[in-house]
N, C-alpha and C positions, 0 to 999 in steps of 0.2 A: 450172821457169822460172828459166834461172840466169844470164840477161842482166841487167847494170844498168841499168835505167831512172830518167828524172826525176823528180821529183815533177810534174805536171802534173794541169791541168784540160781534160778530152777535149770537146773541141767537137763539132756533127752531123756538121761537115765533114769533121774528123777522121774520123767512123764511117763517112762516104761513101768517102774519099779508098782507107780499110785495106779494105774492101769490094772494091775495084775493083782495089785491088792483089794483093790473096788471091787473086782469080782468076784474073789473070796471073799470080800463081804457080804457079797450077795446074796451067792449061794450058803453062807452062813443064816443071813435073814431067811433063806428059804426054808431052812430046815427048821428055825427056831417054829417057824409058823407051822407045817408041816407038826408042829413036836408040840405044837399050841402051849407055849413057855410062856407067854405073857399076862400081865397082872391087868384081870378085867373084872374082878372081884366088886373094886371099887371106884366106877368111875372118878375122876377130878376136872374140876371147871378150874381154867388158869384163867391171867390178865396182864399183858403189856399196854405200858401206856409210854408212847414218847414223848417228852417236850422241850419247846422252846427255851431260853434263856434271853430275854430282853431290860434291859437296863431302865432306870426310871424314866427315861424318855421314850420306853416302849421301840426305843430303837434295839436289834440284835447283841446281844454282851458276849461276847467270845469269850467265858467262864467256865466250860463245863469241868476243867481239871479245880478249879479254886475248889465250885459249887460243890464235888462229888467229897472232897476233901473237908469241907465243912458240916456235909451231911453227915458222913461217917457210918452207912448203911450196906452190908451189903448188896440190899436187894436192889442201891442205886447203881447203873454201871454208866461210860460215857458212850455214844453214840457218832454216826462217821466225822460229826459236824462241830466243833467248839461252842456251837451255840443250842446245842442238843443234848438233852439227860433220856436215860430210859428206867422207868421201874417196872419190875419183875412184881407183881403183887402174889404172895405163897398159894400154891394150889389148894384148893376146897370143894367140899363135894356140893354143889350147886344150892342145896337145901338146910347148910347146915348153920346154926348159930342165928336164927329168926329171919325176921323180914329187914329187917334195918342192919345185921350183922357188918357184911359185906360195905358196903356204903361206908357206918363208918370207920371201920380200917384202912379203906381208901384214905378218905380224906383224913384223916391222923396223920397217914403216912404221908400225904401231899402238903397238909399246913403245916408239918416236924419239916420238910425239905424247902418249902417257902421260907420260914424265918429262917433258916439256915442261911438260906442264898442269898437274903437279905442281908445278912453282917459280912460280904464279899462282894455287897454292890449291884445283885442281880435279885430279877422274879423268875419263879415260874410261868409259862403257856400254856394249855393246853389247845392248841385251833393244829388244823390240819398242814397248810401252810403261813408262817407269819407275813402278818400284812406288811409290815414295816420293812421285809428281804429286798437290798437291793441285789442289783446284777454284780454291784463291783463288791457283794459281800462274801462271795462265792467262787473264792480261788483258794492257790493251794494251801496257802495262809490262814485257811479258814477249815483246814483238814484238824482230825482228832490228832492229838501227840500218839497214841497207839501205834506202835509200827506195825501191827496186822492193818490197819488201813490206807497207807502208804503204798505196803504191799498188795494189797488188793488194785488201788489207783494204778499203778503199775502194769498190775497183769491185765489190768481189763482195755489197757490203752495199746499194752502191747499187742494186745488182740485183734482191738480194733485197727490200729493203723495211721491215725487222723482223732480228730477232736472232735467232740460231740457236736453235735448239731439239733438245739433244741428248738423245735418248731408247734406253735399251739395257736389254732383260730378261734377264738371266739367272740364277743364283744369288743375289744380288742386285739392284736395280732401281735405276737412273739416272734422273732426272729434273732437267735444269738446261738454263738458258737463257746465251748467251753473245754479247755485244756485240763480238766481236772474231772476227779468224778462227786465232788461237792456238791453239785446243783440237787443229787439225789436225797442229800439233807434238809435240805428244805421242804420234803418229803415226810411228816412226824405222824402218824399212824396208830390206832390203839390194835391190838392184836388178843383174840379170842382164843381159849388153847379149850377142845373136848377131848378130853384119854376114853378111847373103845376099847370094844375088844376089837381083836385082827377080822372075826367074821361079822362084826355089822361097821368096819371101817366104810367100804367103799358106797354104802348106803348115805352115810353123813356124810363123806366128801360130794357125791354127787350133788344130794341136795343144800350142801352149801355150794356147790358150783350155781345151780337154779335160780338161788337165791340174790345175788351176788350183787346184779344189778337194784334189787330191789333195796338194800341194803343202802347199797350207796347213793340213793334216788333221796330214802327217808336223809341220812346221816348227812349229807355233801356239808363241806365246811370247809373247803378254801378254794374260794373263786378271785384271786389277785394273786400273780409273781409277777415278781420287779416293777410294781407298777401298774401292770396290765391287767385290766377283768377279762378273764378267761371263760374258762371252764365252771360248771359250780363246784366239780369236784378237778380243779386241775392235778391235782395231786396224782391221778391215773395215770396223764399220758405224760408227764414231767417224768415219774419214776419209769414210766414203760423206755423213754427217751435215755435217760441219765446213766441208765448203766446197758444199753445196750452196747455189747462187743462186737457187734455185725455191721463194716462197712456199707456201703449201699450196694456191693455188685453181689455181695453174700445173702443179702435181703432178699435179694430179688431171686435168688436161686432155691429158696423156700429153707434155709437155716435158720430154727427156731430161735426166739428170742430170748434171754434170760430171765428178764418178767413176763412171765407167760401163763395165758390162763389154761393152756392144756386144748385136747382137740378132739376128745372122747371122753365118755361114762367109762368108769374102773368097774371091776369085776371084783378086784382084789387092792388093799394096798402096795402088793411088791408091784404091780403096775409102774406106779410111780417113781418106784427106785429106779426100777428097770428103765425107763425112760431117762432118767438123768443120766447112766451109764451109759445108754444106748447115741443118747442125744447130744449130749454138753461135755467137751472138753475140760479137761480141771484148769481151773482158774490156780487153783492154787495146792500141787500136787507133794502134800506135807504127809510124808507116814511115820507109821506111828508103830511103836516095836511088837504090840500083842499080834498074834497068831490067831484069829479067831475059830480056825476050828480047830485049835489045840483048847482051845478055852472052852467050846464045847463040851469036846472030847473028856474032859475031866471035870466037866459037869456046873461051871464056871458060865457067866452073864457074860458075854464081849461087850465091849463099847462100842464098836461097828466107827470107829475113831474116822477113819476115812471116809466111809456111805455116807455119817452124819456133815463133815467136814463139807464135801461137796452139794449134799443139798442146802446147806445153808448158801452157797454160793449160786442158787437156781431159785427165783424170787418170784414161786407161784404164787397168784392170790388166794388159795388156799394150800396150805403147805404140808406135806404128811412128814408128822417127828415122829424120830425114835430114840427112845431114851430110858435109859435106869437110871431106879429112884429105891434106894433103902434092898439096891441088890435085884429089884424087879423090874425087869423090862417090862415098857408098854409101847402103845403107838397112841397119838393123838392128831387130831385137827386143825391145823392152827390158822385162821381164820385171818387173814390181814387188807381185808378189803377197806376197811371204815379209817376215818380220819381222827384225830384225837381230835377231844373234845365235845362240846364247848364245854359242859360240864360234865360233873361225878355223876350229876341226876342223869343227866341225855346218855351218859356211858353207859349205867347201869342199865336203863332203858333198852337201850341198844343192845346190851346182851342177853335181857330176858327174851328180846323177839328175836334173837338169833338161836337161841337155844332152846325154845318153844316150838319154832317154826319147821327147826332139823328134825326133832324129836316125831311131833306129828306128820312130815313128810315119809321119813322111814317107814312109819307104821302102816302106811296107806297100803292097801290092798294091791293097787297099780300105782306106782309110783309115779312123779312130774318127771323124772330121766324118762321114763317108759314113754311120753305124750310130747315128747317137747326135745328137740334136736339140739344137740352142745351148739352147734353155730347160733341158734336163737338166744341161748343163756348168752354166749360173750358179746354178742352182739347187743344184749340186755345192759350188761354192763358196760358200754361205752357210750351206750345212751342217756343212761344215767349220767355217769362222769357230769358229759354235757350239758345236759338238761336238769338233772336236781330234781327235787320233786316236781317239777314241771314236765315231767317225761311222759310219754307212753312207752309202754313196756310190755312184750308180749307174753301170754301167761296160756297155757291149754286151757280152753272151752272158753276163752275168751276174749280170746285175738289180741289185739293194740288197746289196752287200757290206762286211763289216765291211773299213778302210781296213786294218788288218795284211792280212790277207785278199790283198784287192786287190792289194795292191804285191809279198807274197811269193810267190806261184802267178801274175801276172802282168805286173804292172807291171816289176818289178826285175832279170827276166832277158833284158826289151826293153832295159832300161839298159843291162847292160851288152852287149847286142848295138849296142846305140847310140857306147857309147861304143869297140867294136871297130874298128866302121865309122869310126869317125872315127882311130883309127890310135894308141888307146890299150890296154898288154896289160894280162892278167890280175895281173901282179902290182903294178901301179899302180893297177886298175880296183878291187883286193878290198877295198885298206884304207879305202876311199874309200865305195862301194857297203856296203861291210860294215857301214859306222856307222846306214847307213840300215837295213840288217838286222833289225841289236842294236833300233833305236826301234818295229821292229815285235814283235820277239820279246816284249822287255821291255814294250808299249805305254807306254813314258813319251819327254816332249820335255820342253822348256821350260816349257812351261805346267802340264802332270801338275807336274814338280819346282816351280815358285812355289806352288802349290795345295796339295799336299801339304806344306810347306815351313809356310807362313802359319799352316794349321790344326795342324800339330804344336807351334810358337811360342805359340799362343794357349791350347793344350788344356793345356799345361806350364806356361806361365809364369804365365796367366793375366794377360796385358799387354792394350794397345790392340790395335786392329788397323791403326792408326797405326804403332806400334810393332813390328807384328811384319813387317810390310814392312819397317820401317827397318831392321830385323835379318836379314829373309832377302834382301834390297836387297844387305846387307855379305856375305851369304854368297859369293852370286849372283859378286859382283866378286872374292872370291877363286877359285871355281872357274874362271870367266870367264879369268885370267890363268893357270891352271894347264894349259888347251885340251885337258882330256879332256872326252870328247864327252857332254851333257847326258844319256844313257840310263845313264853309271855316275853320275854325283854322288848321293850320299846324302841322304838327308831327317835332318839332325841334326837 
């Protein structure tokens, strides 16, 4: 949700008014597609990356209004958390500008915002949760100055009724209650954006829904909050947790949750919209004065201001945008299963096998939606979370497979037939696809390395475990700015 809103108090009317308007959005969206209005001419591959802001002691720096002011970029915005920046990196068409292009624009962009942050006291992060997060970092004090965020805290409390209750088993055990909706910042994410067309949309959502676990099995990269080894990927069920609006008796009554992974294959993208109308209350019921089928009507793009409004307020792991760009509406994919980080390299990585894999899955004759039941993909997906590449994970024709398994005998040579089809060679495809190889071969990511990392710190030094974060936290951001890919760093 990355509109500025007021601070305001939503009246019934209000909730009437955005009601009535939703639907005429809708049925606006229906018609555009019906009228096949959309720019599908020229695909674009997007990139969000979220990060950290941690102070020379690798402890949290609650900077992000200094950091964003120092930067002086647009494409930097702040995010729910003080201790949180997001960039926007410019859409591109997957293929264009060579093989190293992409990369390094990244990193310009990321070492131009590093020394910035630097002359206000702060680093950049990129890991999925920071190790160093305590529990007492994450109150309302720790909220963006943004008053669309405020307001959001607000409505999602008033919804809920009661204070969060966040609960995680794993090697350790979570149990904590929280009055604000900050814990969800702690939550930092890289996000994949594919622009389709409207008629091969629901082909690539599905098969990034298939995907999803596998993705996050390869990528896991933050297994500690407050303290606690968790999850490999706790970042799942913390966000799944952090902004649910659903007391426990509402839970139990089968009211969908706001991070949700969905509970069917699409036929079409208004699917999705329709679901969020059908499903999800507005959180935040802000209208907005176009008429869009007056904007039709004379021949004119709507902004669909409210549809978009609210889906940003419904935090599927993969998400359908719709948006105009230079007067031309599209739809895209917008992929937010992975964790940010460790590096540019593992990113990039990460998005070649995400974008190779979609590609060649569509194309199949019989599709993995067609062989394989939605309950098995989410169920994929929280296996991962937990497990990391250490998972089994089920895949059609070949049951419970270990995830190196899975991706080196099948997943990785769809990749890179995916990424052929899309008009990229072999010697661009290899350094790229290969890192993801090396994570199988070696089975270590991000998460194996903090893990292994934390426990060698403690077994040696015989320090906190406070402390051994704070010290594999400093490791992390040296290798971090070094961008060899997380399967070589060493366990000093």
């Amino acid at each position: 949700m990355g509109r500025d809103v007021p601070a305001l108090v939503f009246t019934r009317e209000d909730r009437r008014r955005y009601r009535i308007k939703m639907q005429e959005c809708l049925d606006a969206f229906a018609q555009m597609l019906r009228e096949s209005r959309f720019d599908s001419d020229r695909p674009r591959v997007g990139l969000e990356i979220e990060l950290n802001l941690v102070g020379a002691d690798a402890e949290p720096a609650m900077r992000n209004s200094d950091v964003l002011e120092a930067i002086a970029d647009p494409s930097w915005s702040t995010e729910l958390g003080r201790f949180n920046l997001e960039i926007n990196v410019p859409p591109r068409r997957l293929t264009a500008g060579g093989p190293d292009a992409w990369e390094v624009e990244i990193r310009a962009a990321l070492n131009h915002a590093e020394d910035r942050a630097r002359t206000v006291g702060a680093r950049l992060g990129m890991v999925g949760i920071l190790p160093t997060l305590r529990q007492a970092d994450i109150g309302m004090a720790a909220l963006s100055e943004n008053p669309r965020y405020r307001l959001l805290n607000d409505q999602v409390f008033a919804a809920r009724g009661e204070d969060l209750r966040i609960e995680v088993d794993g090697v350790d055990r979570l149990r904590c209650y929280a009055d604000t909706i900050t814990p969800e910042a702690a939550c930092t994410s890289t996000q994949f954006h594919l622009q389709v067309s409207p008629e091969d949309f629901a082909g690539y959502w599905n098969a990034a829904q298939a995907i999803a676990g596998v993705q996050v099995a390869l990528a896991a990269n933050s297994p500690f909050l407050f303290g606690k080894e968790l999850w490999h990927e706790t970042r799942v069920p913390l966000f799944e947790q952090a902004t649910d609006t659903r007391p426990e008796e509402i839970k139990v009554q089968g009211v969908r949750p706001r991070v949700w992974f969905g509970e069917r294959w699409i036929t079409s993208v208004f699917d999705l919209f329709e679901e969020n109308l059908r499903y999800f209350p507005a959180l935040l019921p802000l209208c907005d004065e176009q008429d869009p089928a007056e904007t039709l009507d004379r021949g004119d793009i709507p902004e669909l201001a409210e549809l978009t409004l609210h889906n940003g307020t419904i935090y599927r792991w993969n998400r359908p945008v719709y948006a105009v760009a230079a007067g031309r509406p599209h739809v895209r994919v917008e992929n937010r299963v992975l964790p940010a980080g460790p590096t540019v390299a593992d990113t990039l990585a990460n998005g070649a096998f995400y974008y190779g894999l979609t590609r060649a899955l569509v194309e199949e004759d019989r599709p993995v939606w067609s062989r394989m039941s939605f309950s098995a993909a989410e169920e994929n997906l929280h296996t991962a979370a937990r497990h990391g590449i250490e998972a089994l994970l089920y895949w059609p024709g070949m049951g419970e497979v270990p995830v190196p398994e899975l991706v080196l005998r099948r997943l990785l040579p769809l990749a890179h037939r995916g990424l052929e089809l899309s008009g990229m060679d072999a010697a661009w495809r290899e350094p790229l696809l290969g890192i993801i190889e090396q994570r199988c071969v070696t089975a270590r990511n991000g998460a194996v390395w903090q893990k292994e990392t934390v426990r060698k710190l403690e077994d040696t030094t015989h320090t906190s475990r406070h402390e051994a974060l704070r010290r594999m936290t400093e490791l992390y951001m040296d290798y971090m700015h070094l961008n060899a890919p997380v399967h070589t760093w060493p366990v000093d």
